[in-house]
N, C-alpha and C positions, 0 to 999 in steps of 0.2 A: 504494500500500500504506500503509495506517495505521503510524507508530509504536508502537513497545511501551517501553513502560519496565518496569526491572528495579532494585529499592531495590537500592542497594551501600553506602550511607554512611547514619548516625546522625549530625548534627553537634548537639551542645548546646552554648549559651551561657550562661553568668551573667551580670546586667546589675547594674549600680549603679546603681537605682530610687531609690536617697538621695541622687543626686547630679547629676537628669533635669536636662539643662539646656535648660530655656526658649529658643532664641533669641530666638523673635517673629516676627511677620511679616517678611517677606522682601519686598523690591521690590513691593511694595503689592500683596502673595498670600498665599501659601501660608505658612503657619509652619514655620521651622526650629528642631529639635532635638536634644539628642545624647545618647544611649546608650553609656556605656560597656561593654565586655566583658571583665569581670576573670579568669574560668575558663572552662574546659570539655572539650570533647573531638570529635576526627573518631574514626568505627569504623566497620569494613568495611571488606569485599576487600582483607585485607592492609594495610590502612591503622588503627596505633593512634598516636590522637597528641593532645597537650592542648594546647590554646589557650595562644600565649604574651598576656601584658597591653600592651597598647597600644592594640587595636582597636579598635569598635565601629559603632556604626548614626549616619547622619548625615542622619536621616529627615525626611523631609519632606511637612507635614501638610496638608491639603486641608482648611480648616472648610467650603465651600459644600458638597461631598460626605462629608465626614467619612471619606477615605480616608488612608492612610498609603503614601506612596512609599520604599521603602528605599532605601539606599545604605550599602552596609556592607562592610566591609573587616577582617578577622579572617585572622592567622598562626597555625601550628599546628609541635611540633616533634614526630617521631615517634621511638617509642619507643627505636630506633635511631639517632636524633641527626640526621634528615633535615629539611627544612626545606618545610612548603609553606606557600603564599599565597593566600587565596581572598578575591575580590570579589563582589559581588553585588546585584541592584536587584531588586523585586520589588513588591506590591501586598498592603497590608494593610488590608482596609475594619476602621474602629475602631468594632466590635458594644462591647455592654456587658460581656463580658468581659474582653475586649481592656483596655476603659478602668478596670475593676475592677483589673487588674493589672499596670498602667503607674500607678495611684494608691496601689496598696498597699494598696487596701480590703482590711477583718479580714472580710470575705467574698467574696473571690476565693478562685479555687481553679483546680485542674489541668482542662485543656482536652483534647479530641480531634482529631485529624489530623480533618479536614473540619467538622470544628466553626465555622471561619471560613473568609471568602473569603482566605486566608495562604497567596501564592506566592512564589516567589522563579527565581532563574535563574542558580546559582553557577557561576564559572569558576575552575579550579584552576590553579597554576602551581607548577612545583616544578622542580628539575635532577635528582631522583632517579632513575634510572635503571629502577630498581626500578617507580617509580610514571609514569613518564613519561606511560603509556597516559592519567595526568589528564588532559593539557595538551591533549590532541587530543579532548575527549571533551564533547557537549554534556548536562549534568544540568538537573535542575528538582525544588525540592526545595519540598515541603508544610508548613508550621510549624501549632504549636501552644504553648498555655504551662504552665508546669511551676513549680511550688514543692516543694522539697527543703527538708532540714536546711541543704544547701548556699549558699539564697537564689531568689533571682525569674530562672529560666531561657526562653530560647526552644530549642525542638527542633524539627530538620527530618529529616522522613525525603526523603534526597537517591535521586533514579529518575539512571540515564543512558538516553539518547535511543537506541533501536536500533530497525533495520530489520526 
């Protein structure tokens, strides 16, 4: 039987694009870089909750393919003063949009869910009681990019895996 997915989560990120850190090449490869995550928010299924500051993407760049490997790590507190933790890797091929808005070009602009090859494959962790059903629960979430009043956003519409 095929999988179905069912969207339950909005997750957005604010990134601090003024502060993209370079690493460089890595072990005579891929370039590593870092994104910060200064705002945002999980929504859905019972879940409202805004990104606390610490996180971010610890991405890793492929120039022979021009792909993006994520590695991202983002905390969220819920409305209710509950605590969850979400990690996540995924595959961002870096199209001209993509690179328009990782540069902060004055002509980038908001993107669409399938607009890029932007996967990812979040796993939730939390002790809520409430929300437990996370911890057991395989998602895969679609991005795209977003500019707000608020700054330079990723959003993902997050699916859980069902039979």
């Amino acid at each position: 039987m095929t999988p179905k997915f069912e969207r339950v989560f909005t997750l957005r990120a604010y990134l601090d694009l003024e502060n993209f850190l370079q690493i460089g090449p890595v072990k005579s490869g891929p370039h590593r870089a870092f994104v910060h995550a200064t705002s945002g928010f999980l929504e859905g299924s019972g879940v409202k909750a805004e990104v606390v500051p610490g996180g971010g993407d610890w991405l890793l760049l492929d120039p022979s393919s021009n792909v993006g490997h994520l590695d991202v790590r983002v905390q969220f507190k819920t409305d209710d003063g509950e605590g969850i933790y979400a990690h996540y890797d995924g595959v961002l091929r870096m199209d001209e949009a993509t690179q328009k808005i990782l540069n902060r070009s004055e002509d980038a602009k908001d993107t669409e869910y399938g607009d890029h090859y932007f996967f990812t494959t979040p796993i939730f962790e939390t002790s809520s009681e409430r929300l437990k059903w996370m911890n057991s629960t395989v998602f895969v979430g679609q991005g795209r990019w977003m500019m707000d009043k608020d700054g330079y956003a990723v959003e993902y519409g997050i699916y859980k895996v069902e039979n």
